[in-house]
N, C-alpha and C positions, 0 to 999 in steps of 0.2 A: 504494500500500500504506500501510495505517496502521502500521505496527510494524517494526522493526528488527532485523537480525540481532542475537543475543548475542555473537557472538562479535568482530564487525568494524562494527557500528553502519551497517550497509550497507542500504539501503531498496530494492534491485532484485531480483527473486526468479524464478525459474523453475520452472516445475512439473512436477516426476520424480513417476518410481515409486521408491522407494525398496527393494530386494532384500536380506534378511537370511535366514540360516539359524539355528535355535534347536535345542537338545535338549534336552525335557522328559521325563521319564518311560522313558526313553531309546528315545524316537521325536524323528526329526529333522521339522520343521517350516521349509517354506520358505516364507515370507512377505514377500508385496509388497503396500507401501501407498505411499497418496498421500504425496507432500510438497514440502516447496519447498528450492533450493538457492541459497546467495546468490549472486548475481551475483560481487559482487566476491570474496568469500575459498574460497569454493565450499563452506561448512557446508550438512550439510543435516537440515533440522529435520522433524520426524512434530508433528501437534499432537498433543493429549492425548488430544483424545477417542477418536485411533487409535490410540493405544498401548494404548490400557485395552481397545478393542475387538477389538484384537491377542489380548490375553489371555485376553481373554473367548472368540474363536472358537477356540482354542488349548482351555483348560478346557471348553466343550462337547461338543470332537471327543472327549478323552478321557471326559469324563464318560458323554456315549452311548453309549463303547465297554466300560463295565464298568472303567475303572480308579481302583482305590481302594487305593493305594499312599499309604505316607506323601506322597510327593512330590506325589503327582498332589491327596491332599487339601487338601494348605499349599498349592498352585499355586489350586485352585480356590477356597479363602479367598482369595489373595490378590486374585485377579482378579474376585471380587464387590465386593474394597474393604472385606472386614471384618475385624477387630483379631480375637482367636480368642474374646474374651470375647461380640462382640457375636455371630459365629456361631454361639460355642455356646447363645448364646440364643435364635438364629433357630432351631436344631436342637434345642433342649429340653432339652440335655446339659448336663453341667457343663465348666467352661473345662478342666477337669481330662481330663477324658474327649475333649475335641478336642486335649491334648497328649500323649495316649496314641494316636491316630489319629495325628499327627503326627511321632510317635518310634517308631511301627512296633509298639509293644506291643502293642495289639489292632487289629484293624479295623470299622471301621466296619456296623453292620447295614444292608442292604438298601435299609432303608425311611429312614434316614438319607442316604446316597446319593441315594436320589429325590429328595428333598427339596432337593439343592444341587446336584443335575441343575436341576430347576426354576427354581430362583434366578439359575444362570449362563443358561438360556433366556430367562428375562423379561428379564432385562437384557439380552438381547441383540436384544428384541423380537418373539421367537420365541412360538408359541402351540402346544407339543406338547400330544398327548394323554396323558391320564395314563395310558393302557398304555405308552404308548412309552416317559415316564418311568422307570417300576415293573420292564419290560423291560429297558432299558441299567442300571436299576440290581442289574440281578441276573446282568449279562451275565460271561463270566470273558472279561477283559482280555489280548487278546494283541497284542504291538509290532508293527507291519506292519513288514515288511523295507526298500520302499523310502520315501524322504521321503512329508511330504505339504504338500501345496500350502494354505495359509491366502491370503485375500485379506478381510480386514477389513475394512470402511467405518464410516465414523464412522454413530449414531444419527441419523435427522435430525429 
């Protein structure tokens, strides 16, 4: 291995699945990803690019299912990685108008949703059709009762 634990400077590594449960939007999310545990102090580390892919298939599953919650908005900003200024400029709004989506004052139109439907898909590698898009963005949004299963892999 070229790299070291952070926490114990330990260079011996084992490769887990790593098992967390999450609550977003208030649907519970169980997710297993790769990772490695130290040898000697037993840390165990997710690299980055699965954690960001964590989020990313997290924001998808909601986004194709019509939720457009403050939470579930500020979750799918954050998991495209943009600041609210630069999405409000990928979305043609004002930064003002994506902290009114964000604070529950208004919600979001339709064809704005499609829009960061599609954004969390490319980055995720996905190639939907734009019915499918236009569809989950006009879907009404309801929690499924039991968990759901995420399983993330990094880009490659």
């Amino acid at each position: 291995m070229d790299h070291s634990c952070w926490k114990c400077s330990g260079t011996v590594f084992e490769q887990v699945v790593d098992r967390d449960s999450r609550v977003v939007c208030g649907v519970t999310f169980h997710v297993a990803v790769a990772a490695e545990r130290c040898a000697k102090c037993g840390e165990i580390t997710i690299a980055g690019p699965l954690v960001q892919a964590e989020d990313l298939c997290i924001a998808h599953w909601l986004a194709t299912r019509g939720a457009r919650t403050p939470e579930a908005m500020k979750f799918m900003r954050k998991a495209i990685g943009m600041n609210s200024k630069a999405f409000a400029g990928a979305l043609h709004v004002s930064p003002e108008t994506v902290s009114r989506w964000e604070s529950g004052e208004i919600q979001p139109d339709a064809h704005r949703v499609a829009f960061a439907v599609g954004m969390v898909a490319e980055l995720l590698g996905l190639r939907p059709q734009m019915r499918d898009i236009l569809d989950a963005a006009h879907r009404e949004f309801v929690p499924p009762v039991a968990p759901v299963d995420i399983l993330p892999q990094a880009a490659s």
